[in-house]
C-alpha positions as CSV (number, residue, x, y, z in Angstrom):
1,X,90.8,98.9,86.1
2,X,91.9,98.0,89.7
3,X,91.3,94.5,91.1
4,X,88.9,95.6,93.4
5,X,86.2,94.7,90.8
6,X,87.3,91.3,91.5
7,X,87.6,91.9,95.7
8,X,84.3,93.7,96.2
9,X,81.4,91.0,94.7
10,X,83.4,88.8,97.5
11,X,83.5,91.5,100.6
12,X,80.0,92.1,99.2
13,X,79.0,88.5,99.7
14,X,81.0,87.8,103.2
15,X,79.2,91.5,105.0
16,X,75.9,89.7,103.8
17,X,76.5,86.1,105.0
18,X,78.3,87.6,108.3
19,X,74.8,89.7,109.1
20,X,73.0,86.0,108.8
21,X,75.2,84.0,111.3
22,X,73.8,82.2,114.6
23,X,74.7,84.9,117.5
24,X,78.2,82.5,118.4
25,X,79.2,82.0,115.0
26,X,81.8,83.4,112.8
27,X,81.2,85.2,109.7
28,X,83.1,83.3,106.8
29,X,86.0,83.7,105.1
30,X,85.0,84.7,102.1
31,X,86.9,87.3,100.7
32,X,89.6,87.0,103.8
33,X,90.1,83.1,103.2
34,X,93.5,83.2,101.7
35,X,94.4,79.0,101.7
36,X,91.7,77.8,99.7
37,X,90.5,76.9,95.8
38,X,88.6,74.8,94.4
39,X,89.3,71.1,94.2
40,X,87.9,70.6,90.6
41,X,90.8,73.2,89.6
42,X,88.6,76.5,88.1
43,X,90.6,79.2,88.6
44,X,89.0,81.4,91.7
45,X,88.9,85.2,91.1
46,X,88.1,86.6,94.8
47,X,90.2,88.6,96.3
48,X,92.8,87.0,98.9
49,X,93.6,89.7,101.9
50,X,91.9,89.7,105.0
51,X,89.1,92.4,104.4
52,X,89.1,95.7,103.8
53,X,92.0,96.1,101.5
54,X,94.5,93.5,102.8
55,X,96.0,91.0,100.4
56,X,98.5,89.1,98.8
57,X,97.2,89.8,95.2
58,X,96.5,85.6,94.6
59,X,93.8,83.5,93.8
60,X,91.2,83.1,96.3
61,X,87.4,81.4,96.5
62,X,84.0,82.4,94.6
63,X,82.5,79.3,95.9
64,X,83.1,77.3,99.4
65,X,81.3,74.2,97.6
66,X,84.0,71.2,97.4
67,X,87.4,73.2,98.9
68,X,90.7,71.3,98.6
69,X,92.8,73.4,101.4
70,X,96.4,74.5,100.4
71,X,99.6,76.3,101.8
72,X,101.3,79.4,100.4
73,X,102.4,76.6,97.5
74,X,99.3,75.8,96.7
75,X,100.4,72.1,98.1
76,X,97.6,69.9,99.7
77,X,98.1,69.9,103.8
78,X,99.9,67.2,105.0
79,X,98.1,65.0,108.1
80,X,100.5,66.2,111.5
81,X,100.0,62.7,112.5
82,X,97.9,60.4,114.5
83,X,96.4,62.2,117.9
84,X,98.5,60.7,121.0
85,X,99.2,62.4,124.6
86,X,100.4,65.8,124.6
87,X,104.5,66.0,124.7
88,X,105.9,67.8,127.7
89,X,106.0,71.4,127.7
90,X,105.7,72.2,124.3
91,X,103.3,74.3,121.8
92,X,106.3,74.3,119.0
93,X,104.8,73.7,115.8
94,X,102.1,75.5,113.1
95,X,98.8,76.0,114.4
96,X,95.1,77.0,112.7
97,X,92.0,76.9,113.6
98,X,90.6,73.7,114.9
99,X,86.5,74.5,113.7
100,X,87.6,76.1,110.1
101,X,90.3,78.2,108.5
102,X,87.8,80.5,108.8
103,X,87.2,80.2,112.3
104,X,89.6,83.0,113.9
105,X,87.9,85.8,111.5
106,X,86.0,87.5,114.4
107,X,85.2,90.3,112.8
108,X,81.8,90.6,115.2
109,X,84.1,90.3,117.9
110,X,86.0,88.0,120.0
111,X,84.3,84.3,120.0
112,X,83.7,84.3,123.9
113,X,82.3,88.1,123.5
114,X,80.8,88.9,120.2
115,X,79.5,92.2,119.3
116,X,75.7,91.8,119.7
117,X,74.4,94.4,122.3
118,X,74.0,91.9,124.9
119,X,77.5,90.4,125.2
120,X,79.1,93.5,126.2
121,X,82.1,93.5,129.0
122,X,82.0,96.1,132.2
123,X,82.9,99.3,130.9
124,X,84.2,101.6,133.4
125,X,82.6,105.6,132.1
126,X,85.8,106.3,130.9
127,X,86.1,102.9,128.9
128,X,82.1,103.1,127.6
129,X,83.1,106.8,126.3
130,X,86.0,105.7,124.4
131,X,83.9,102.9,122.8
132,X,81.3,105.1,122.2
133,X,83.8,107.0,120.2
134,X,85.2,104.2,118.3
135,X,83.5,103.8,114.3
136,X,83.8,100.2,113.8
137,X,83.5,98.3,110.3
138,X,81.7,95.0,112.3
139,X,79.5,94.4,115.0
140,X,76.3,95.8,115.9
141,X,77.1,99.6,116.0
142,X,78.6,99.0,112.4
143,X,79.0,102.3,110.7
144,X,79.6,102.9,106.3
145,X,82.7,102.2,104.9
146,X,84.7,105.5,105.2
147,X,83.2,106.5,108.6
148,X,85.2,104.1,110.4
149,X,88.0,105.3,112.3
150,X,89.9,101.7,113.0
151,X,93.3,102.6,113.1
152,X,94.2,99.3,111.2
153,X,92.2,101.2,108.3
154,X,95.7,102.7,108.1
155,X,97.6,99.8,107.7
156,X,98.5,100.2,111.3
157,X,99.5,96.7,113.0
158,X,96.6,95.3,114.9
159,X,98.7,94.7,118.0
160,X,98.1,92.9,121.3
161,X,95.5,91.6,122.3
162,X,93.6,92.0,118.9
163,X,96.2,90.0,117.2
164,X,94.1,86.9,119.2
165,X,91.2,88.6,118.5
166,X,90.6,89.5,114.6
167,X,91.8,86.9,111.7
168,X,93.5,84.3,113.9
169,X,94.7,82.6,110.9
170,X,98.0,80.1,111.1
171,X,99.8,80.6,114.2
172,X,103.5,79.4,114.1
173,X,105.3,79.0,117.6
174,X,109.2,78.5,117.3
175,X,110.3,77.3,120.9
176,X,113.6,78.2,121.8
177,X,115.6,77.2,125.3
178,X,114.9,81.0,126.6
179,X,111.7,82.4,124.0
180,X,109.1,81.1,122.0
181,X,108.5,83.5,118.8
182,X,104.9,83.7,117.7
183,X,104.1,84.3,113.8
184,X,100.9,85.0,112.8
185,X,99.8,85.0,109.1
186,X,97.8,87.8,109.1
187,X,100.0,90.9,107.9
188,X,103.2,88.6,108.8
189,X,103.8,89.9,112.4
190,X,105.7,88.5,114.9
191,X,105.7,88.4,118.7
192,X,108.7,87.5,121.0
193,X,107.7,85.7,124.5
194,X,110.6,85.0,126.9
195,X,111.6,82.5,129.3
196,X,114.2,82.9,130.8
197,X,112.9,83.5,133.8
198,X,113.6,87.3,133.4
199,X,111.0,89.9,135.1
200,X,109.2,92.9,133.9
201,X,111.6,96.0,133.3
202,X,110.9,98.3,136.0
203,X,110.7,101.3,133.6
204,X,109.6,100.4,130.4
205,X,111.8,101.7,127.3
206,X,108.3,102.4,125.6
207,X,105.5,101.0,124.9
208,X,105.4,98.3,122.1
209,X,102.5,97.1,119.8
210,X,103.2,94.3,120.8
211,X,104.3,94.7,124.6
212,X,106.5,92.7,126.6
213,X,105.9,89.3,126.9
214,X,107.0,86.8,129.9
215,X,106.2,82.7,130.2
216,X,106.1,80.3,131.8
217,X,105.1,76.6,132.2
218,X,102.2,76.3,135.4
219,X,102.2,72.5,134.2
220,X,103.3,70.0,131.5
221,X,100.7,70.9,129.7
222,X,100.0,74.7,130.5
223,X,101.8,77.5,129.1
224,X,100.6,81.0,130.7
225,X,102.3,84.2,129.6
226,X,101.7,87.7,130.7
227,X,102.2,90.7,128.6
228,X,102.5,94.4,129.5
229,X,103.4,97.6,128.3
230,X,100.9,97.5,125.6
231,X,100.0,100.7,122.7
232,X,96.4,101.6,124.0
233,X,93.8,104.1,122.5
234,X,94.1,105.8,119.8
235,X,96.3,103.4,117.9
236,X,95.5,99.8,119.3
237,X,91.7,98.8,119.7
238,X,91.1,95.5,121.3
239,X,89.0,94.3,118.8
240,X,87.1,94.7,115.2
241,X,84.0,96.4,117.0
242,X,85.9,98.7,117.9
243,X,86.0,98.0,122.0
244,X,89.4,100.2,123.5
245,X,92.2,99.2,125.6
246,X,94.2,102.0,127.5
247,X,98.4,101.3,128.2
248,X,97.6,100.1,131.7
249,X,96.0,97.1,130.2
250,X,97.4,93.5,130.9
251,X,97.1,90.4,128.9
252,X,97.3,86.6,130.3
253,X,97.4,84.1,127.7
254,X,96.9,80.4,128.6
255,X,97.9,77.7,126.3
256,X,96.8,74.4,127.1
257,X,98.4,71.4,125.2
258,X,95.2,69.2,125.2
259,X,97.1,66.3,123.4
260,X,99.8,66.0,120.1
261,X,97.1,67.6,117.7
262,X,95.2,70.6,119.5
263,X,95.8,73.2,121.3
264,X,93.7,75.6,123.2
265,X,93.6,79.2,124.2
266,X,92.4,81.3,126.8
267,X,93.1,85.1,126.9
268,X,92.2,87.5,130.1
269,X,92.5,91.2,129.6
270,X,92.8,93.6,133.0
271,X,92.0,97.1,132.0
272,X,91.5,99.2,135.8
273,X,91.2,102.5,133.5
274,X,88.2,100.9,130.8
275,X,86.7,98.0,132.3
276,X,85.7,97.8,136.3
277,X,87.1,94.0,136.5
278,X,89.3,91.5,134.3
279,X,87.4,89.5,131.2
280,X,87.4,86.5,129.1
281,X,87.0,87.0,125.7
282,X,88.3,83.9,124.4
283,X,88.2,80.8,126.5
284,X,89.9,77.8,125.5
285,X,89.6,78.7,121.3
286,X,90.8,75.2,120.0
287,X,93.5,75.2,117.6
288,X,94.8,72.5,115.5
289,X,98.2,71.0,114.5
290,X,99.1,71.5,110.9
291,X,102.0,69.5,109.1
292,X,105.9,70.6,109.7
293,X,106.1,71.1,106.3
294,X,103.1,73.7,105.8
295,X,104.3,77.5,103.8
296,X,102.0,80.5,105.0
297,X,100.0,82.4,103.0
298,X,101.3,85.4,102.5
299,X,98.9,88.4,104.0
300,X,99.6,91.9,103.9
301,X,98.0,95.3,104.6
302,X,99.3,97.6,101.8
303,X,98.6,101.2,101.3
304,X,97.6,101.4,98.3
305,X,95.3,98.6,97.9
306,X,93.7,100.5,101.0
307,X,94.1,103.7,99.1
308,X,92.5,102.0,96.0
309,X,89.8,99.8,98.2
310,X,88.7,103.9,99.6
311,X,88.4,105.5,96.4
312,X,86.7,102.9,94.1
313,X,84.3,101.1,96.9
314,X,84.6,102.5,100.6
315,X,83.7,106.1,99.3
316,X,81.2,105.4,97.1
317,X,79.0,102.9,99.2
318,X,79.2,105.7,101.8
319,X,77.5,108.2,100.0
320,X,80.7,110.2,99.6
321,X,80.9,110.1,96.0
């Protein structure tokens, strides 16, 4: 028997508790919360990926009651320190979600623009047709397991901007003289941000999953970085709910140091060819400082678990078989 008689009760569980959240919150990690057991020791038999298929194959949560947090080590987190002023020009370190470990899940949508018929940005025709023929897993236009046609249901990378958007998990920045690398937990991606003052290619080699990323510092204490050249529709959505983004979009991230321990972001998206004027969906998401010495969880997407997630669960709880 496959372990997705140990995944499902969990996804089962999290799809349920997700449907009975206030209109701003997120659903919980649940089967998707990979850092966390519990503190009494009883061994935890959920499964540990981010969803629909992704995981490491570990130990993850039946119950939230009484959580002791842990690293890829299973070692306790280590305090970052006590809060002081925010050091000049500087976002180096690991990063999670300030609310919960849970908190960057979105899978109803970005924080700032959830997925629940009234929050919805300006569509251009063209941009409201290709949402329109997007199958999402979440939100309110939710569709059965195997309907959906999210390319990440492939194992496909998520890609800019949903990386910001759908399981925000740890979020390492390594700064560097002239880049800062971003590593994100979530299917271990990375992201490469320059600044070295270099511009924008004038022809682009290609377009990247993860585009082409420039920074720089407006302030002490603000890091804004602008990314182009992005994979749009029909590999990259922007979000879980399925909302699209075309190759002429453009991403500004801000990254405000607000002191030693926290960190927030804001993300604008300019899409002339899907939506008739930039957005916000995520203004000032806080983020928290974790200890230097903190090992992420490993997550992963791996064909066949999604292979084996589609024929034992997703199929069947559609009606297919």
């Amino acid at each position: 028997m496959t372990r997705w008689h140990l995944i499902v009760p969990a996804m089962v569980l999290a799809a349920a508790a997700a449907c009975a959240q206030p209109e701003r919150e997120q659903p919980p990690a649940a089967a998707g919360e990979a850092e966390s057991q519990p503190a009494a020791g009883a061994e935890a038999t959920a499964g540990r990926g981010g969803g629909r298929g992704e995981g490491g194959g570990g130990r993850g949560v039946v119950s939230t009651a009484d959580l002791t947090v842990v690293d890829g080590w299973g070692r306790p987190l280590a305090n970052p320190g006590p809060e002081a002023p925010a050091p000049v020009r500087s976002i180096d370190g690991m990063w999670e979600p300030a609310e919960s470990p849970g908190a960057g899940i979105q899978a109803n949508g970005p924080v700032s623009m959830p997925s629940d018929g009234k929050s919805e940005p300006p569509y251009t025709p063209a941009g409201k047709a290709a949402y329109d023929s997007h199958k999402a897993l979440y939100g309110y236009r939710a569709v059965l397991p195997s309907m959906s046609n999210d390319p990440r249901n492939n194992c496909d990378p998520l890609g800019m901007p949903r990386a910001n958007f759908y399981q925000l998990r740890h979020t390492q920045f390594i700064q560097r003289p002239n880049q800062v690398v971003v590593l994100y937990q979530f299917d271990k991606r990375y992201r490469v941000i320059w600044t070295d003052g270099r511009e924008f290619p004038k022809e682009l080699p290609d377009f990247r999953w993860y585009g082409y990323s420039v920074g720089k510092w407006a302030d002490d204490t603000n890091f804004v970085v602008n990314t182009i050249g992005l994979i749009g529709r029909e590999r990259v959505w922007l979000d879980e709910t399925g909302r699209p983004m075309s190759e002429e979009m453009t991403v500004e991230e801000r990254f405000h140091r607000v002191n030693s321990n926290r960190l927030e972001i804001t993300v604008t998206v300019t899409d002339p060819k899907f939506y008739s004027r930039p957005w916000v969906p995520m203004d000032k998401f806080p983020m928290k400082l974790q200890g230097s010495d903190y090992d992420v969880v490993e997550m992963l997407c791996a064909p066949s678990d999604m292979a084996s997630y589609k024929e034992d669960f997703a199929d069947p709880a559609s009606g297919i078989k």
